[in-house]
C-alpha positions as CSV (number, residue, x, y, z in Angstrom):
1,X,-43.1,28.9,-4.5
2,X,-39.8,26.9,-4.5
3,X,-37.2,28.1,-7.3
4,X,-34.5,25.7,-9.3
5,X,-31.4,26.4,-9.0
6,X,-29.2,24.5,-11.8
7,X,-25.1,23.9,-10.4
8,X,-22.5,22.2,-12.4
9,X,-19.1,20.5,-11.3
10,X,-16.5,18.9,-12.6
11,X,-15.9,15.1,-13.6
12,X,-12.6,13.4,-15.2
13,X,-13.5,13.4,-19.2
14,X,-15.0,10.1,-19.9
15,X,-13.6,9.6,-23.3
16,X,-9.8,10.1,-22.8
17,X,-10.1,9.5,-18.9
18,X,-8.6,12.8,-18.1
19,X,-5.5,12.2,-20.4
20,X,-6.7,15.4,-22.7
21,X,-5.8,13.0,-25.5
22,X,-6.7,9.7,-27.6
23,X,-5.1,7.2,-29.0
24,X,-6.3,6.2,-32.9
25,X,-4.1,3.3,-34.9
26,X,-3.0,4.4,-38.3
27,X,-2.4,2.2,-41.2
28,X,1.7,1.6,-40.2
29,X,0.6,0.4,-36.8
30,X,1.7,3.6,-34.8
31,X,-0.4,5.1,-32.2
32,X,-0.7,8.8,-32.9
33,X,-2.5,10.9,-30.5
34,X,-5.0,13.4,-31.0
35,X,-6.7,15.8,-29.1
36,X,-10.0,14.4,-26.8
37,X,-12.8,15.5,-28.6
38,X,-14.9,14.7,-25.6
39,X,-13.1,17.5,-23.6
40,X,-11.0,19.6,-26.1
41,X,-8.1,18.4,-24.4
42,X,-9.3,20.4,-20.7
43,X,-9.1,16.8,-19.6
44,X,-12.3,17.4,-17.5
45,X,-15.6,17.8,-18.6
46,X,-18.6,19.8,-16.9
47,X,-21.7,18.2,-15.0
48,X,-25.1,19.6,-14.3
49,X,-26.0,18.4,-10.8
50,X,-29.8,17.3,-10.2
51,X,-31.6,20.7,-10.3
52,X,-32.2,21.3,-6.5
53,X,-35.4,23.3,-5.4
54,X,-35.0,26.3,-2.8
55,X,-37.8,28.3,-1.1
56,X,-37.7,32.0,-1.5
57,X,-36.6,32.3,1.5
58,X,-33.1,30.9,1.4
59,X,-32.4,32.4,-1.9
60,X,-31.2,35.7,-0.4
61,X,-31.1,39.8,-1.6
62,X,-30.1,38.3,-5.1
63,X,-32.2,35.8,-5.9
64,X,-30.3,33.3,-6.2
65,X,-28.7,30.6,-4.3
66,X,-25.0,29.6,-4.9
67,X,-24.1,26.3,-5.7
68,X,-22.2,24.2,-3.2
């Protein structure tokens, strides 16, 4: 019997395109930022891979393979 194993990384925040900010237009025609909601500002946000099956066998004492 195989076993998922779910692994996440990191991808540049699609909303402020890794800024950590965005950009709104008031009323007086300023630009005033505020922080990305998309990544609280990090930036970055984080990615589940595509789950990846593992036999028992390569899952080691623990149980569980680390992501690579």
């Amino acid at each position: 019997m195989a076993h998922e194993v779910d692994c996440m990384h990191a991808e540049r925040c699609p909303v402020c395109y890794g800024k950590g900010v965005v950009y709104g237009v008031a009323e007086t025609g300023a630009y005033p930022t505020t922080t990305c909601y998309g990544c609280q500002g990090k930036g970055w946000v984080s990615v589940e891979d595509a789950p990846t099956m593992y036999p028992p066998s390569e899952l080691g004492a623990s149980g569980a393979n680390q992501c690579v």
